[in-house]
C-alpha positions in Angstrom: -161.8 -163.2 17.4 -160.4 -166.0 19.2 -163.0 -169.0 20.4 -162.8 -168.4 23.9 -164.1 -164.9 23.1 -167.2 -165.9 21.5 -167.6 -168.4 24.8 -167.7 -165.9 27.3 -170.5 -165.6 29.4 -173.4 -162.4 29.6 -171.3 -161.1 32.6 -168.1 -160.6 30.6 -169.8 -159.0 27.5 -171.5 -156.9 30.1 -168.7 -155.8 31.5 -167.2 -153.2 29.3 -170.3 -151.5 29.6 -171.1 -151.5 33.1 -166.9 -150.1 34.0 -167.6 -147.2 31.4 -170.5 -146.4 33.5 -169.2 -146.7 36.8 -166.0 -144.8 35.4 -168.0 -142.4 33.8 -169.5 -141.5 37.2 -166.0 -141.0 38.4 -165.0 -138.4 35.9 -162.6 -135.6 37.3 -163.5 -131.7 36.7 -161.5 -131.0 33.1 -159.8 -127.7 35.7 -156.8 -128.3 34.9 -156.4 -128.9 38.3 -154.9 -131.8 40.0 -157.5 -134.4 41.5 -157.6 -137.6 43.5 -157.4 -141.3 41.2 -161.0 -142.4 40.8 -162.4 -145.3 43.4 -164.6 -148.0 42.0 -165.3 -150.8 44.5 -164.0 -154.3 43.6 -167.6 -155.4 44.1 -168.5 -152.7 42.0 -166.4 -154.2 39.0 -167.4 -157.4 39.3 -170.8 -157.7 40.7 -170.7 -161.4 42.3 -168.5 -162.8 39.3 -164.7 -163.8 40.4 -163.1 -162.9 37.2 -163.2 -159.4 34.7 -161.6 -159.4 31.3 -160.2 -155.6 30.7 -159.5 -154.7 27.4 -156.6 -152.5 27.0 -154.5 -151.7 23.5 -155.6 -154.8 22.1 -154.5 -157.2 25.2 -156.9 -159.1 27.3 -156.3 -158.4 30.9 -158.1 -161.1 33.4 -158.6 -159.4 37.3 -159.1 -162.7 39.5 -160.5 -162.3 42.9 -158.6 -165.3 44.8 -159.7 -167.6 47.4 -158.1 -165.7 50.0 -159.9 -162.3 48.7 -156.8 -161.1 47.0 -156.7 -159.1 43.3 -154.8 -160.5 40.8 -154.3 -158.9 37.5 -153.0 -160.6 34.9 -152.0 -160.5 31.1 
């Protein structure tokens, strides 16, 4: 674990949490039948904060909210 990772602050160790739940409430039918991509709200995903670390396959993705209120996602 990387020093920057133990710095982060309450909202990024939150965050993990909080996206499983707003994912889970998302959660297609298991039909077998085609359905639509889930919708979460940007302001859903990061609650007032202008940055969320996704963890994904053991990379750290950052998704910045700009100045312009653009998404960026980066690696």
């Amino acid at each position: 674990m990387s020093m920057s990772t133990l710095s982060l602050s309450s909202a990024h160790v939150e965050a993990p949490a909080r996206l499983l739940r707003l994912l889970s409430l998302n959660k297609p039918a298991a039909t077998g039948v085609t359905t639509l991509a889930r919708r979460i709200s940007s302001q859903a995903l990061l609650e007032g904060a202008r940055e969320l670390v996704i963890q994904h396959q053991g990379s750290e993705y950052h998704l910045r909210l700009t100045r312009n209120d653009k998404l960026i996602l980066t690696k």
